[in-house]
C-alpha positions as CSV (number, residue, x, y, z in Angstrom):
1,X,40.1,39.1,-16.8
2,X,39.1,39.7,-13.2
3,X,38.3,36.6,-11.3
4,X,35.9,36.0,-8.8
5,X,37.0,33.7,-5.8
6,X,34.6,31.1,-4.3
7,X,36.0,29.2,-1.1
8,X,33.8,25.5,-1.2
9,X,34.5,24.0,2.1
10,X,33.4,20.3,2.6
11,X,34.7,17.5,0.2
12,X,32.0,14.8,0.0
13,X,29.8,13.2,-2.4
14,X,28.0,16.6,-2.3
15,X,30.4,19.3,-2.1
16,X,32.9,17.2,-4.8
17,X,29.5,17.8,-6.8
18,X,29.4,21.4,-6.3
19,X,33.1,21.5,-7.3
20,X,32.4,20.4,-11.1
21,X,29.4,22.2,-11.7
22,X,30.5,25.3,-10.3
23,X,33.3,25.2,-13.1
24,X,31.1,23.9,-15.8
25,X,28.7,27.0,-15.3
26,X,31.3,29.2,-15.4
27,X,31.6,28.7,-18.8
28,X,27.7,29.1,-19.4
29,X,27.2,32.2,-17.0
30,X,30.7,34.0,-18.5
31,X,31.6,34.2,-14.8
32,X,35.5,33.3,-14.3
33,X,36.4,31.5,-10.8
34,X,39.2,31.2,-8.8
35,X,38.0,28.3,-6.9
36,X,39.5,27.0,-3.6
37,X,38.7,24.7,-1.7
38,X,38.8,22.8,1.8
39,X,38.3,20.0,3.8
40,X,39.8,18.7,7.0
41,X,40.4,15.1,5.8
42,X,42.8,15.4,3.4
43,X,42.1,12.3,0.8
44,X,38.4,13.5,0.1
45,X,40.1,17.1,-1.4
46,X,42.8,15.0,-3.0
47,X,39.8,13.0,-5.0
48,X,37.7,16.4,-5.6
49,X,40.9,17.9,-7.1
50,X,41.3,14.4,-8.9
51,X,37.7,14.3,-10.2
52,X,37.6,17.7,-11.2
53,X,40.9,16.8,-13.2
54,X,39.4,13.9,-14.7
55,X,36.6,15.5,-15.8
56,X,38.9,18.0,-17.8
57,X,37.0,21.1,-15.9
58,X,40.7,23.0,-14.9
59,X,41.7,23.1,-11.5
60,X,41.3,24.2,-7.9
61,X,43.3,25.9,-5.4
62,X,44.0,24.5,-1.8
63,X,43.5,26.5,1.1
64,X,45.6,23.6,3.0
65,X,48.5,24.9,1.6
66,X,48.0,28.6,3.6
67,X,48.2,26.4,6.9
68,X,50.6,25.0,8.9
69,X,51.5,21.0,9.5
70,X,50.6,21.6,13.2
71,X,47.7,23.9,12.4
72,X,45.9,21.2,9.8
73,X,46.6,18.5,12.5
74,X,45.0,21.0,15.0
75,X,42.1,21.7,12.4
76,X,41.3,18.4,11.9
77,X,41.2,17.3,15.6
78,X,38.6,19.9,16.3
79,X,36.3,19.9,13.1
80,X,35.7,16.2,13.1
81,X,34.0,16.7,17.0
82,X,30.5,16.7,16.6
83,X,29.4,18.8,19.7
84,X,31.8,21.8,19.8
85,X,32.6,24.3,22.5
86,X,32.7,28.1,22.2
87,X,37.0,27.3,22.9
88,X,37.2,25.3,19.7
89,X,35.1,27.5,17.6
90,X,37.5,30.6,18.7
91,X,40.7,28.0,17.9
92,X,39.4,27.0,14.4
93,X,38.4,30.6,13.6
94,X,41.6,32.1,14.7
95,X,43.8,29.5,12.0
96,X,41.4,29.7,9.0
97,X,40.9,33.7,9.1
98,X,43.8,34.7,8.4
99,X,44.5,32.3,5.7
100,X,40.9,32.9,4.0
101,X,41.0,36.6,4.0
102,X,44.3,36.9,1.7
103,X,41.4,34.4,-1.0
104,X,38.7,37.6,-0.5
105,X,36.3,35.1,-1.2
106,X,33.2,36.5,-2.4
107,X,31.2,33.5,-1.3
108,X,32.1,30.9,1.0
109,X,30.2,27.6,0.3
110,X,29.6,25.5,3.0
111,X,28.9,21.6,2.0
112,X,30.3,20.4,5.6
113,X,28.1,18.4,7.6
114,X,25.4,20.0,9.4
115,X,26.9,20.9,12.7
116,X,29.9,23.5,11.5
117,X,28.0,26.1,10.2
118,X,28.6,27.4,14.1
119,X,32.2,27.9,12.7
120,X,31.8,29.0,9.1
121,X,28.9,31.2,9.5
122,X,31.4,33.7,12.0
123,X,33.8,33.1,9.3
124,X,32.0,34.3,6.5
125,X,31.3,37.7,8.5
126,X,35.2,37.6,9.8
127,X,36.3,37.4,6.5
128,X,33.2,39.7,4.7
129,X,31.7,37.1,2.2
130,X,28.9,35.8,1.2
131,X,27.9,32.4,2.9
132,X,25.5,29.4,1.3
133,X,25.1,26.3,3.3
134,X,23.0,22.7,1.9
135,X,21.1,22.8,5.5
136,X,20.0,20.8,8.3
137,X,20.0,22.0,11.8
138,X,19.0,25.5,11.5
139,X,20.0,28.5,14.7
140,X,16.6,29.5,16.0
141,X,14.5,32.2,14.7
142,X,15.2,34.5,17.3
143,X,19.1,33.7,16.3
144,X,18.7,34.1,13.2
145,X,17.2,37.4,13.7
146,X,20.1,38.3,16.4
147,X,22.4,38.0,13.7
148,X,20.1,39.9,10.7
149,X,20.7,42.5,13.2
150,X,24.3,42.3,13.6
151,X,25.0,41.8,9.6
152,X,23.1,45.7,9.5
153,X,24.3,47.2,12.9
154,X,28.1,46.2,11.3
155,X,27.4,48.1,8.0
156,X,28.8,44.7,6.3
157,X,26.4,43.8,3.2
158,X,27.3,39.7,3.3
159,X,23.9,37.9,2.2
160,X,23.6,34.5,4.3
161,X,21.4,31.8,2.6
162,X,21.3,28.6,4.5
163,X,19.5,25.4,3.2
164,X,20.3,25.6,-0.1
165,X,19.6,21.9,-0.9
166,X,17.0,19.6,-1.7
167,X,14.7,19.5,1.3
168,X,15.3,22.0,2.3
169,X,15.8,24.0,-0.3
170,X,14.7,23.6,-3.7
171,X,11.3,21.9,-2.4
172,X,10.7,24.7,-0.4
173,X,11.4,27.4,-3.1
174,X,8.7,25.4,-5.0
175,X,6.3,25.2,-1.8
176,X,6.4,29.1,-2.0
177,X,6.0,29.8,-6.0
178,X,2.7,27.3,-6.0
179,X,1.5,29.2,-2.6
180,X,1.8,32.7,-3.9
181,X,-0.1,31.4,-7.1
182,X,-2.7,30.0,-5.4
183,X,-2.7,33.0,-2.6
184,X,-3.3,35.1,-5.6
185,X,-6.6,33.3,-7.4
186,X,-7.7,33.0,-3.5
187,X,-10.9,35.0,-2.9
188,X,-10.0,34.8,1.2
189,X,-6.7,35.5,0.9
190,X,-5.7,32.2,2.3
191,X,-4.7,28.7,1.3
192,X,-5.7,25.2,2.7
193,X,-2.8,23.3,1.9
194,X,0.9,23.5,1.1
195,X,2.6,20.0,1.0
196,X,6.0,19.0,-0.2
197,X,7.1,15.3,-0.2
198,X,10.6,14.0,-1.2
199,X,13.3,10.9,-1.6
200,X,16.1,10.0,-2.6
201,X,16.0,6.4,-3.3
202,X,17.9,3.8,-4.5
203,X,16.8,2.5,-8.0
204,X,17.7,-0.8,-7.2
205,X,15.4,-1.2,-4.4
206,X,16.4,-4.1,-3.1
207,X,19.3,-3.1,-1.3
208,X,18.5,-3.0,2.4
209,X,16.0,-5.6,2.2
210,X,12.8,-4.3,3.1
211,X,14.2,-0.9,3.7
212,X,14.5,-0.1,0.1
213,X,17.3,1.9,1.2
214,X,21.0,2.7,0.6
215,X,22.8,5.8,2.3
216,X,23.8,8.8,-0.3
217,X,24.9,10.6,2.5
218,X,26.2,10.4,6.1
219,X,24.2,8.0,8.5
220,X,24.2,10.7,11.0
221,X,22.5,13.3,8.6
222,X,20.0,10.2,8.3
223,X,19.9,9.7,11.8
224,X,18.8,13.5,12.6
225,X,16.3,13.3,10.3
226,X,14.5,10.7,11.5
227,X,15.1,11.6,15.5
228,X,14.8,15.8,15.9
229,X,11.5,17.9,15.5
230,X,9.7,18.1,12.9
231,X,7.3,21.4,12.3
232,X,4.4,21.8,10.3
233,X,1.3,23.9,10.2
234,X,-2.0,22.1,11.3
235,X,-5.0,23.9,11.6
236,X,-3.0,27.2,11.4
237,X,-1.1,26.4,14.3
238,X,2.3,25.8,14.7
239,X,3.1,21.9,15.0
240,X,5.9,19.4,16.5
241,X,6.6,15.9,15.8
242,X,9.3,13.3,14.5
243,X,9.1,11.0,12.2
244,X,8.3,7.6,14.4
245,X,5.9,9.7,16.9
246,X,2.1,11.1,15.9
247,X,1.1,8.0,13.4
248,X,-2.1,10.3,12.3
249,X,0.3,12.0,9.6
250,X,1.8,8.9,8.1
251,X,0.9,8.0,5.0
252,X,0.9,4.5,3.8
253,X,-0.3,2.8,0.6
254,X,-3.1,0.7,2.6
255,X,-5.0,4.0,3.6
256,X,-7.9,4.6,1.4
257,X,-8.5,6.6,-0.3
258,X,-4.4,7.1,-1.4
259,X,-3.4,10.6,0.3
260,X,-1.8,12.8,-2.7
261,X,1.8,12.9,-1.4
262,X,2.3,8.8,-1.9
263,X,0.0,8.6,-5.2
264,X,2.5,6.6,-8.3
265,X,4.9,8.4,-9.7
266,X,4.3,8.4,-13.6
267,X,6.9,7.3,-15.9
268,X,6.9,8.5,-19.8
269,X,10.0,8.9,-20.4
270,X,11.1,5.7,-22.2
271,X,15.2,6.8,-21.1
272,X,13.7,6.3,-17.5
273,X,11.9,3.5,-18.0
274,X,14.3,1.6,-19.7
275,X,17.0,1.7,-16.5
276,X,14.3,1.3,-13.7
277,X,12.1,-1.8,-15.1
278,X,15.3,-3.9,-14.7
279,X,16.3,-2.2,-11.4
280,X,13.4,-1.6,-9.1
281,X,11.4,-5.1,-7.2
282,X,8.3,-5.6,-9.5
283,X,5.8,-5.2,-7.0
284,X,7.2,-1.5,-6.5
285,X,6.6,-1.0,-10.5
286,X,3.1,-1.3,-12.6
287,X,3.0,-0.7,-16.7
288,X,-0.2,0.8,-17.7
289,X,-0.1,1.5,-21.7
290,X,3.2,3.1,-22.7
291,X,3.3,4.6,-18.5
292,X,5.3,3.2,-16.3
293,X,4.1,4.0,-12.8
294,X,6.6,4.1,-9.3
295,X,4.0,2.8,-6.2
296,X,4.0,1.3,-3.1
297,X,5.6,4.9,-1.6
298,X,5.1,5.6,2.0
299,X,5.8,8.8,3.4
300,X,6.5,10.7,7.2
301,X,7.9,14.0,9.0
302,X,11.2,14.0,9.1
303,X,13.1,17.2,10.2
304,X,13.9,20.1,8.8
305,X,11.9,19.8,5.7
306,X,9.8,22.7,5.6
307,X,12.6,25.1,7.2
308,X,11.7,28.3,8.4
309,X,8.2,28.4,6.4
310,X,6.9,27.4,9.7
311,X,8.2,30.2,11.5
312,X,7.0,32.8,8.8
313,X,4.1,35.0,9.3
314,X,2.8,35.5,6.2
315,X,2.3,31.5,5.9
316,X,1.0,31.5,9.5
317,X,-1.5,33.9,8.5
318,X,-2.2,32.0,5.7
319,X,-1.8,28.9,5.6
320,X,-4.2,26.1,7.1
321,X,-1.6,23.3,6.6
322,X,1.9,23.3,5.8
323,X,3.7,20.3,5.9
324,X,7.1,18.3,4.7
325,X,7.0,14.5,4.3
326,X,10.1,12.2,3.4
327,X,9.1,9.4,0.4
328,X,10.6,5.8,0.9
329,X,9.3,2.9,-0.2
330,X,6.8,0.3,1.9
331,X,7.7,-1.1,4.1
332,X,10.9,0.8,5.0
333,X,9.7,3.0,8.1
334,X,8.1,-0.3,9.5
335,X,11.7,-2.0,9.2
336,X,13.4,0.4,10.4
337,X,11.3,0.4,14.0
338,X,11.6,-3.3,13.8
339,X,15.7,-3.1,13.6
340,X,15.5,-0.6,16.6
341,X,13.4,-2.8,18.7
342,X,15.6,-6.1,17.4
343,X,18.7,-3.8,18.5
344,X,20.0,-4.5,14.6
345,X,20.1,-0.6,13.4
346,X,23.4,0.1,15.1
347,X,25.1,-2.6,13.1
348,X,23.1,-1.9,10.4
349,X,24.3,2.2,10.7
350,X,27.8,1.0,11.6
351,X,28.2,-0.7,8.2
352,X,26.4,2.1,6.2
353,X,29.3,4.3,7.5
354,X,32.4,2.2,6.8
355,X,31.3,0.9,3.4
356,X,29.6,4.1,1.9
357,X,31.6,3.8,-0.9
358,X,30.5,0.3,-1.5
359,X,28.3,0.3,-4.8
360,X,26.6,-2.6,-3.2
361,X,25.5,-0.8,-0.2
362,X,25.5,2.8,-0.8
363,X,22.2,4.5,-2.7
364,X,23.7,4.7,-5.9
365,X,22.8,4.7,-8.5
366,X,20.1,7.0,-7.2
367,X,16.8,8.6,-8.0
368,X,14.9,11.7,-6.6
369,X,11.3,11.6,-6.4
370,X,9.8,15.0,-5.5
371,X,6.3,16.3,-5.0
372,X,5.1,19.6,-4.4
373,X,1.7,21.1,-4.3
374,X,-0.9,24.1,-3.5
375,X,-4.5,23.7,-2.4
376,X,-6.3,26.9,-1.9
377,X,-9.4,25.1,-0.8
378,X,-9.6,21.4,0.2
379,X,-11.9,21.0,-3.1
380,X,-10.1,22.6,-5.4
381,X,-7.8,21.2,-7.8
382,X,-4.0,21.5,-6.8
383,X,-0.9,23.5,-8.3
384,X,1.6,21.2,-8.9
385,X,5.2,20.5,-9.4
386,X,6.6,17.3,-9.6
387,X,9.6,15.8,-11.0
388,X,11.7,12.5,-11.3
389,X,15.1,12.7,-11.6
390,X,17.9,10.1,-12.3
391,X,21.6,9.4,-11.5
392,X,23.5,9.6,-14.5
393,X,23.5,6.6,-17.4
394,X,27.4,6.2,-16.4
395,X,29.3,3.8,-13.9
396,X,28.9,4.8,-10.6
397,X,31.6,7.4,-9.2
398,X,32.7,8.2,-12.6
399,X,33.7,11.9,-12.8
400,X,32.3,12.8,-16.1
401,X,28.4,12.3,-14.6
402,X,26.3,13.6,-11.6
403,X,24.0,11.6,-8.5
404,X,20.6,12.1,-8.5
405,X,20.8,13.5,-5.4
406,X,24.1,16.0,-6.9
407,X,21.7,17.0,-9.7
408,X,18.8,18.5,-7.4
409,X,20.9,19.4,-4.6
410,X,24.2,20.7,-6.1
411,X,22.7,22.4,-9.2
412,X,20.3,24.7,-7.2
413,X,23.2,25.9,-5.5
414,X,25.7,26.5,-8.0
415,X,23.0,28.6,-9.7
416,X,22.0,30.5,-6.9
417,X,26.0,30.7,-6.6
418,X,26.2,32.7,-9.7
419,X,23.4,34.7,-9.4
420,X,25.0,36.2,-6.3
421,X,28.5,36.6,-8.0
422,X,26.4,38.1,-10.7
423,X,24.5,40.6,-8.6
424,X,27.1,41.8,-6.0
425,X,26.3,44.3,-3.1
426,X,26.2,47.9,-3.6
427,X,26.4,48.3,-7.6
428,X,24.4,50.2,-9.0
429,X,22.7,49.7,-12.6
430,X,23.3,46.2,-12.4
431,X,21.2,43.5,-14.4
432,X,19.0,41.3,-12.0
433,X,19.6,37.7,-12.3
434,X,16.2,36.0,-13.5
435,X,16.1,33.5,-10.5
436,X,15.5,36.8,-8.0
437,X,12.1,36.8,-6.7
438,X,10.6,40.7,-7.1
439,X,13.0,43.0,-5.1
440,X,10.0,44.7,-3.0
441,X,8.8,41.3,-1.5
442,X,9.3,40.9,2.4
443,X,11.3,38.5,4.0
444,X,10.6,36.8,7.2
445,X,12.9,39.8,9.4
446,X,10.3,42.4,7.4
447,X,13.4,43.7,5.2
448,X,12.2,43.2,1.5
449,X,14.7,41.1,-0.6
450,X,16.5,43.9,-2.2
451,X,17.5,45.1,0.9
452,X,19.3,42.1,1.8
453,X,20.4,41.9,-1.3
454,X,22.4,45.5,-1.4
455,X,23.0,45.8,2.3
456,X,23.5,42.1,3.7
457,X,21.6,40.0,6.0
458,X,20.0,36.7,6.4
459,X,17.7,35.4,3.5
460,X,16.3,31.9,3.2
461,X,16.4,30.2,-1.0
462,X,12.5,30.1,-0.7
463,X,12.1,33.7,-0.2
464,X,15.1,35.0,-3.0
465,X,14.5,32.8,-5.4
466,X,11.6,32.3,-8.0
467,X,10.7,28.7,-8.5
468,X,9.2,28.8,-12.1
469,X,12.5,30.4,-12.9
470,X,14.4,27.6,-10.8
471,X,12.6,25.0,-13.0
472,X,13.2,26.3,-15.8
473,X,17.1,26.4,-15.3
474,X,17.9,23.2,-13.8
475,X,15.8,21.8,-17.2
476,X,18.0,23.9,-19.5
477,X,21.3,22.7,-21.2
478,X,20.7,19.3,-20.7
479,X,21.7,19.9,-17.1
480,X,20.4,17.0,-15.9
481,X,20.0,14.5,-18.5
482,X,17.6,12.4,-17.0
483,X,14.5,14.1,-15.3
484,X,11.0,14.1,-16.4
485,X,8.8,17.1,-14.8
486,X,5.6,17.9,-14.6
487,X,3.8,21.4,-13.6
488,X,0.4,21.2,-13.7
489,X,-2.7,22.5,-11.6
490,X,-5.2,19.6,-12.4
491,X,-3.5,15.9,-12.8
492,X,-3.2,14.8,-9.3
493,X,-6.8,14.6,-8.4
């Protein structure tokens, strides 16, 4: 049996996630692993390899064990920095090559925070695997390109796909299936609106008060959102502003009439209903017949959301509006300026960080609210996809169930995962994974996506990857046992 060998590096609530499903698909996809994986603080690997043990999934390899005692302590020193220097890149580069070439790693996942893709980006090409990272501070365009260029001008066909999570990532692949739709029934060839609005949320919503909030991820990931650009097409032209700046493109439930992106979620899955009526504040819930509906949603730029769609000309050519809006519950943007101006957000941030863990502060359990849709003329009637999705019906932490926020980050990446194992470089007569968008369609460097795909090269999820398709997997095989969808072109009038 020949095995293919995937190096995950990052061990938090996310990566931990990618770990199980990554062996559970194996088994679905008749793809056989040789999974390894790392992470400079050794007790989050100790509790992937524990809940991947407890979960009865098999087992992982460490990539700790190729390193020195001095050379971990030296790893660790430098990864945890948050501003690096060309010197500690070269150090940390110089220890893990060697060790991760004798893996051959056909794809090296990155679930580290944000900031080390500057060292596992140069690995993946040093080593000559594939790389996928969940996003957040993306290289420039013209970086980007710089290194599109290198990846051909070195004959070496690694793909790179960056932003492989939620937003962005999966809402973007979405943002992109309903705009080529509507592009398509457009008599002049363009499209008024693309939108995309997510959150993940705590179901109990009383946790921060009236922030409605719980972290499900690192305060500083939170913290960037909320603080760096954020990009968006208005009036066809390219767009900068942050989430507390420009108040023209909030949306709150007191503007009338109710903007699209914050409209009630609707509830008909009586699963769904049955955990949030006892979890989420009643003014945030409303029961009309046997339809339970989510309101009171607020929503506001945050960063990074529409990733490079911005930069892309066939959506500047194309698109009137293109924007990305993070959902939270009212009041919670409001509060949060309040804490700033009280000076109580430090404290507030301080304790998110050191008691993460703590059910009664953390996120979870969690839910994802997403919204994505198409106008191709202010009029007409939008192409939509919308979804709710749930943390697991199991305790909190438990190893046998997934996050919300796992489900719709980690799942979209383990499948692109497999695709790519699936569909290696260079190989000819080779089935073509179903997710693949059509081979002869451009990406944003003017290469179409078979290119990349046989000769390496930098490719974002929203341009590879077909969102019906998408969809269609994550709502297979029970995948995610709670989530109720919609795909529609008409309901949210």
């Amino acid at each position: 049996m020949v095995y293919s060998s995937v190096l995950l590096i990052g061990c938090g609530q996310m990566g931990r996630g990618l770990a199980r499903m990554l062996l559970i698909e194996q088994r679905h996809q008749g793809v056989s692993l040789d999974l390894w994986i790392y992470d400079p603080y050794q007790p989050a690997e100790e509790q992937c390899q524990q809940e991947i043990q407890q979960a009865q999934l098999g087992s992982s390899k460490n990539l700790r064990e190729h390193f020195s005692t001095t050379q971990t302590t030296k790893l660790q020193s430098i990864i945890s920095k948050h501003i690096l220097s060309p010197q500690d890149i070269n150090q940390v580069l110089s220890i893990l090559t060697g060790a991760v070439k004798e893996l051959e790693p056909r794809i090296l996942v990155n679930a580290a925070p944000f900031f080390t893709q500057q060292i596992y980006i140069p690995l993946a090409q040093q080593v000559g695997s594939d790389y996928i990272d969940l996003g957040q501070q993306l290289p420039t365009i013209e970086a980007l390109q710089q290194l599109d260029q290198a990846i051909i001008n070195a004959k070496d066909p690694i793909r790179i796909i960056q932003e492989s999570g939620l937003a962005p990532g999966l809402a973007n692949i979405f943002g992109n299936t309903l705009f080529e739709t509507a592009l398509n029934e457009s008599p002049s060839d363009t499209v008024f609106s693309v939108q995309m609005r997510v959150g993940g949320l705590p179901q109990h919503t009383a946790k921060g008060g009236q922030l409605h909030y719980g972290p499900t991820f690192s305060p500083e990931g939170l913290l960037y959102e909320y603080q760096q650009p954020a990009y968006s097409l208005r009036d066809g032209s390219l767009t900068s502003t942050s989430t507390f700046t420009n108040s023209e493109y909030w949306e709150d439930p007191n503007t009338k009439p109710l903007p699209i992106g914050i409209q009630p979620f609707k509830i008909t899955s009586s699963d769904i209903q049955q955990l949030l009526i006892d979890r989420v504040e009643p003014e945030l819930l409303q029961q009309q017949g046997s339809t339970l509906i989510l309101q009171q949603l607020q929503a506001r730029p945050t960063a990074d959301g529409t990733s490079r769609m911005c930069f892309d000309s066939k959506f500047q050519i194309s698109v009137q509006h293109l924007e990305y809006k993070t959902l939270r519950f009212s009041p919670h943007y409001q509060t949060w300026t309040k804490m700033v101006q009280d000076g109580t957000l430090d404290e507030t941030l301080t304790h998110w960080k050191s008691n993460i863990t703590n059910p009664k502060n953390s996120g979870y359990p969690d839910m994802v609210l997403l919204r994505v849709w198409v106008q191709s003329t202010p009029q007409s009637a939008p192409h939509a996809i919308e979804l709710i999705a749930l943390h697991d019906n199991i305790p909190v932490n438990s190893p046998k169930g997934f996050t919300a926020m796992q489900h719709l980050t980690c799942w979209p990446t383990t499948l692109l995962v497999m695709a790519l194992l699936q569909y290696p470089p260079i190989l000819d007569n080779r089935k073509r994974p179903k997710l693949f968008r059509h081979k002869e369609d451009n990406t944003l460097f003017g290469r179409t996506i078979e290119q990349i795909l046989q000769r390496g090269g930098i490719i974002s999820p929203y341009e590879l990857i077909d969102g019906h398709q998408m969809l269609k997997q994550l709502t297979e095989m029970n995948r995610i046992p709670l989530i109720e969808t919609r795909h529609t072109i008409s309901n949210l009038c």
